[in-house]
N, C-alpha and C positions, 0 to 999 in steps of 0.2 A: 201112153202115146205122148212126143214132143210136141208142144205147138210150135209154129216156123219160129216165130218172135224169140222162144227159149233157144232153140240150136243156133239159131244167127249171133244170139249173145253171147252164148259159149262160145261161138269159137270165133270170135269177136278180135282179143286178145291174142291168141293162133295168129288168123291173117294177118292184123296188124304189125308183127314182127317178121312174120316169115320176108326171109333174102332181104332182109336187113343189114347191114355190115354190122361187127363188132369187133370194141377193142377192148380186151380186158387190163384194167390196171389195178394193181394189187398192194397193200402195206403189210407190215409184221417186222415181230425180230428176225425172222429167216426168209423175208419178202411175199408173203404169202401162196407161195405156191401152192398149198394145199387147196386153198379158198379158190384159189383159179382152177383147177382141178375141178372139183365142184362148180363153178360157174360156167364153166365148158359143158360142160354135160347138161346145163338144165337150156344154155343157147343153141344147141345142139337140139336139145329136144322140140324146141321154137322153129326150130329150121333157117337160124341164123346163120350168116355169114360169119364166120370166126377168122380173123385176121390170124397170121402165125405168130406176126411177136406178140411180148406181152408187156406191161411195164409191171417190172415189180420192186418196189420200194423198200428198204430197210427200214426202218425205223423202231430204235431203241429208248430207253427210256430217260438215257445220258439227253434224249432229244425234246423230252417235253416236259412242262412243269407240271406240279402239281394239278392244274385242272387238266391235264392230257390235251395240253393246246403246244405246238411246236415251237419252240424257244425260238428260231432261225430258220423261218422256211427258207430262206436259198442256200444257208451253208446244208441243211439235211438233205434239199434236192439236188444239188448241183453237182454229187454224184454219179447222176442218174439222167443229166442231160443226156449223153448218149446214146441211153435208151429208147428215149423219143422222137430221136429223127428216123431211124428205121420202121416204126410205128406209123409217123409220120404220112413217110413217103409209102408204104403199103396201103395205109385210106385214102390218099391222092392217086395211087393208081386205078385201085379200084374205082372210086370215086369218079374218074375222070372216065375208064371206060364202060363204065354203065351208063354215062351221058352219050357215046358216039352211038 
């Protein structure tokens, strides 16, 4: 048998996220879509809100130095401005109609 104290703690983390929004952003050589794939499925399993865009990042190796720190973060991001204003305005909308 559960004592209350143990169930309420498990699923602690559950409620906590559940209808939470989410935006996934992702890196890699081929922008990580895999990894977001994967992290859909586990916010999903949370019963999060999953935004439709995603941001997914390039980044190659032309991009970092030796300690895998980014030579040029704005030349590497500023690709990818685009990507984040539709992101953006998706959590402002939601955002703003879960306040009325």
């Amino acid at each position: 048998m559960t004592r209350p104290e143990s169930r309420s703690s498990a699923s602690g983390p559950y409620a906590e996220w559940r209808d939470k929004l989410a935006a996934v952003a992702s890196y890699g050589t081929r922008g990580g879509n895999r990894a977001v794939a994967q992290l859909r499925g586990v916010l999903q399993g949370l019963h999060m809100r999953i935004i439709d865009q995603n941001l997914e990042l390039v980044v190659t190796d032309a991009d970092v130095d030796e300690d895998e720190q980014l030579t040029d973060v704005a030349a590497t991001l500023q690709p990818f401005t685009g990507q984040v204003r539709p992101v953006d305005a998706q959590l402002t909308e939601l955002l703003t109609d879960d306040q009325q």
